[in-house]
Each structure stands twice: as structure tokens, then as C-alpha cells.
C-alpha positions as CSV (number, residue, x, y, z in Angstrom):
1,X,40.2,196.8,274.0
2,X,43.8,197.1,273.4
3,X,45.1,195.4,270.0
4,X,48.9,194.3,270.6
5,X,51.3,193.8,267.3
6,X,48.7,194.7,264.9
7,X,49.4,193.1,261.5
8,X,52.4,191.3,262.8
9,X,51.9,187.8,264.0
10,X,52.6,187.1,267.6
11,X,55.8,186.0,268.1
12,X,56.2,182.0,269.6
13,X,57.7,181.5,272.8
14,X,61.0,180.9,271.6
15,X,61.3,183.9,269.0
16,X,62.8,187.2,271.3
17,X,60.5,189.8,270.4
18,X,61.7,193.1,268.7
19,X,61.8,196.4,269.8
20,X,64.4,198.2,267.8
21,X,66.5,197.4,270.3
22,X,70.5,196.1,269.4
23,X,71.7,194.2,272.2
24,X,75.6,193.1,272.8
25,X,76.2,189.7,274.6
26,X,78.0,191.1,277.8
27,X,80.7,188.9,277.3
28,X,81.8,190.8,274.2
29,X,81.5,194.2,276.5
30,X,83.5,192.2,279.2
31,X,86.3,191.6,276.3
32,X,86.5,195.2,274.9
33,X,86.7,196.2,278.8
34,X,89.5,194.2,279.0
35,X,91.4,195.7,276.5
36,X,91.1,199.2,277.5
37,X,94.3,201.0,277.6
38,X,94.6,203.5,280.8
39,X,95.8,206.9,279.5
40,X,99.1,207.5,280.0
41,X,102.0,208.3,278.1
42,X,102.7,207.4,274.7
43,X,104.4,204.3,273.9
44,X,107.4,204.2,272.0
45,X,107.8,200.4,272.1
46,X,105.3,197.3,273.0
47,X,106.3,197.2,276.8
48,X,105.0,200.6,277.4
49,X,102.0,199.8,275.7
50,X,101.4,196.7,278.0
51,X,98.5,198.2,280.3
52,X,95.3,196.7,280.0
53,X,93.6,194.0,282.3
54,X,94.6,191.2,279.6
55,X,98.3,192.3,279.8
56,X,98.5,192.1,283.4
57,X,95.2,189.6,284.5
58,X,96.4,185.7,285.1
59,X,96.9,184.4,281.9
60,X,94.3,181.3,282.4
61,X,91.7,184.3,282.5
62,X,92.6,186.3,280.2
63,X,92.4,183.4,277.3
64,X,89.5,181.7,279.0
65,X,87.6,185.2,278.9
66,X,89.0,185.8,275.2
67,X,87.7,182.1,274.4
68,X,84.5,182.7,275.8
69,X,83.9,186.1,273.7
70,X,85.4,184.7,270.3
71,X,82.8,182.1,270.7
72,X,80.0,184.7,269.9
73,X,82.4,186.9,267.9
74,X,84.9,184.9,265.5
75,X,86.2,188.3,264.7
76,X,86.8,189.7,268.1
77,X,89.9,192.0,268.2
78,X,92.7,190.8,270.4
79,X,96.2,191.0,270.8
80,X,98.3,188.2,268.3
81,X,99.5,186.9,271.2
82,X,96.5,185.6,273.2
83,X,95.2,184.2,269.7
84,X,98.1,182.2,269.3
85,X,98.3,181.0,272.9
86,X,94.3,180.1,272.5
87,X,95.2,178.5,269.4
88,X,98.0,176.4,271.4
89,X,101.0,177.3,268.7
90,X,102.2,179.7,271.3
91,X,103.5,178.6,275.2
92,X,102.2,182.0,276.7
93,X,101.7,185.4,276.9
94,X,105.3,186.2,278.5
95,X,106.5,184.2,275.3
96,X,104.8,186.7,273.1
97,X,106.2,189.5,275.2
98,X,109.4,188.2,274.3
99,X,108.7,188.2,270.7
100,X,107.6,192.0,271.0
101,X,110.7,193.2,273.2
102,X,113.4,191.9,270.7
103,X,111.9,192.9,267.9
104,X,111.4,196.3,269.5
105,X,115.1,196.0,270.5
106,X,116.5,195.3,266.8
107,X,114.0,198.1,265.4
108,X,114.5,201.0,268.0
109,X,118.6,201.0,267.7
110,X,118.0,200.9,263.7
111,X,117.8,204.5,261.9
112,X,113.9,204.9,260.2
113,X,111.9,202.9,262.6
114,X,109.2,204.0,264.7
115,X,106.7,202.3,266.9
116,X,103.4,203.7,266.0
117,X,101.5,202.2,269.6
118,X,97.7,202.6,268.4
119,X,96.6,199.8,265.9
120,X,93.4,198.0,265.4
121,X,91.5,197.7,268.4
122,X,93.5,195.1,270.7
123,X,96.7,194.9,269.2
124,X,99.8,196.2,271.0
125,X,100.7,198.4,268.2
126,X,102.9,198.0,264.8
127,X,106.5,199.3,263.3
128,X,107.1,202.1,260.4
129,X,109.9,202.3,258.4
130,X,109.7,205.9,257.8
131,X,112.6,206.5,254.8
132,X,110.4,203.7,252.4
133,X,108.1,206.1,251.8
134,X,110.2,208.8,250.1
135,X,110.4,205.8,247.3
136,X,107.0,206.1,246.2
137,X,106.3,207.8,243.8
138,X,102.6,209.1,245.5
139,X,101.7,209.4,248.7
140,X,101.4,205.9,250.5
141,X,102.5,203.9,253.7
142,X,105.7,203.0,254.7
143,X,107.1,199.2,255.2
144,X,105.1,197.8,258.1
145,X,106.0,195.4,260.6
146,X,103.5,193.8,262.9
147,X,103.0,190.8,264.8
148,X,100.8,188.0,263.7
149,X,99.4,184.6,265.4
150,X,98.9,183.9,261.8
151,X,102.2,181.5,261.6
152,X,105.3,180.7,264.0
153,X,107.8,183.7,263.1
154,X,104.8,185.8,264.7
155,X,105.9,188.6,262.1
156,X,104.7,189.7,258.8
157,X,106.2,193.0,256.6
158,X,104.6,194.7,254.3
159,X,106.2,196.7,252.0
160,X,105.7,200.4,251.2
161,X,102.9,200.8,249.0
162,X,101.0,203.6,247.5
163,X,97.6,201.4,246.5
164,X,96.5,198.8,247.8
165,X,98.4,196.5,250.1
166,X,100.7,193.7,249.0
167,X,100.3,190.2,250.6
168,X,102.6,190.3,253.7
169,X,106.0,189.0,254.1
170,X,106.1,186.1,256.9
171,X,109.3,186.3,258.4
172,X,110.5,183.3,260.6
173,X,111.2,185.1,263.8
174,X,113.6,187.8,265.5
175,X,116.6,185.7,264.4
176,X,115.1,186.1,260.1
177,X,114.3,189.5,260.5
178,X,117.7,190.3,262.0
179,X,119.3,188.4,259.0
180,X,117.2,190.0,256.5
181,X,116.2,193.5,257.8
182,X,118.1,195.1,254.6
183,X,116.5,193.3,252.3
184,X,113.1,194.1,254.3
185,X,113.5,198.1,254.7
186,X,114.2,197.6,250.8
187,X,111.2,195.8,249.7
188,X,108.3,198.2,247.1
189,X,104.8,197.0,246.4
């Protein structure tokens, strides 16, 4: 006679039972699939970097998929852009595109600045301003722009820091950071 789970109690019907095994819900595979970048060259501004399924998929998929995973993973990566258009404080994705191509417009024809294209996993990519980090006085990172869903301007800076990071700067759209991109580039943690 065979004894099964010996010194464990016998799972119920509705407990799964274990076998060391860690299991992903396929929609969170079918998510990370969705943002995988096909090699290619490397971006020097947000357009090039627009290659994966969710940049180029109809956009009623795209967020219906990205709704669909957040569900079973709050902290899903994912572009700022189909957050905020999930979210409803953002029209759609060619609105966020827009965003991205004027900022990258201002930044590229301004001395210092250069699109870095690989960020955290789902995001698009984020700015450098490369001279702010001769100011400090150890090594450190540079003033960072990136785009957020976190509020309307859909851009925060953070200034050059050598320890730990400041609280970003939310600035109120191309238009603010246009007005205030000295005063930006100039900002120290």
C-alpha cells in the first residue's frame, strides 16, 4: 500500500495542491509578450523606440489586454501612456505619442540631452541631462526626465543627485518645460 502526503493533511477540493511548482497567470505572460521590443537599432528618441505589439496593436486591445493583466498584477510594468489612457485622464495612445515627440523635439535640438531608450521594463525610455552631473560633487545621476501617468503634465524631473533620489519635479506639459527648461537643467538634489 501506497501512503500519499504523509504527515501533511490532504488538501480540500478547493485548496490547489503544491508541488514546488511557481505558476504565472498567462495573462501576465501575454502582457510581457506584448511589450517585447524587436531588436533593432538603438533609439535616439521615443518614436524609434515604438516597436512592440502594444505600440502598434488597436488601441481598444492593447488597454483591454493591459486591464486584464493589472488586474492580477497591480504593479504590472507598462508604458505611462496606456496607464493614463486606462485610467481615462488621457484621450489615447496617439495623444501620448504626441507628448513623447515634442518633448523629444525641445530635448534633442538642446546641448546635454540624450535619450537613454532602455528604462524599466515597459516604458519607452527616459532623458539625461549629461553636463548636471559634473556639479556633483561624487559620482551620481544626472537630471532626469521621464514621462509619468502620474498627473496631467505627463512629465516629472529629477534633479542630479549623488544619493538617494529627490521627489520629482511635476512639470505641467511641453509648453512648462519649454518655459522652464533653464531652471530645470539647473536644479541639485
Amino acid at each position: 500500500m501506497t501512503v500519499i502526503n504523509a504527515g501533511r493533511p490532504r488538501p480540500t477540493s478547493s485548496e490547489p495542491q503544491s508541488r514546488g511548482l511557481h505558476v504565472e497567470p498567462l495573462i501576465g505572460l501575454e502582457w510581457s509578450d506584448a511589450l517585447e521590443q524587436p531588436h533593432g537599432r538603438m533609439a535616439a528618441v521615443p518614436a524609434d523606440a515604438r516597436r512592440s505589439w502594444v505600440h502598434r496593436a488597436p488601441e481598444q486591445q492593447v488597454v483591454a489586454l493591459y486591464r486584464a493583466a493589472s488586474a492580477a498584477d497591480p504593479n504590472l510594468p507598462a508604458p505611462w501612456w496606456v496607464r493614463a489612457v486606462a485610467e481615462g485622464s488621457l484621450a489615447s495612445r496617439r495623444e501620448g505619442f504626441v507628448v513623447e515627440d515634442r518633448v523629444a523635439k525641445l530635448l534633442s535640438a538642446r546641448p546635454g540631452w540624450v535619450f537613454v531608450p532602455w528604462g524599466m521594463d515597459g516604458d519607452t525610455g527616459y532623458w539625461e541631462f549629461m553636463p548636471s552631473e559634473r556639479t556633483l560633487d561624487a559620482p551620481g545621476v544626472p537630471t532626469t526626465l521621464a514621462h509619468t501617468h502620474r498627473h496631467a503634465g505627463w512629465i516629472d524631473v529629477v534633479g542630479a543627485h549623488a544619493s538617494t533620489a529627490p521627489p520629482p519635479i511635476a512639470v505641467a506639459g511641453p509648453a512648462d518645460l519649454r518655459a522652464n527648461l533653464a531652471r530645470l537643467e539647473s536644479i541639485r538634489a
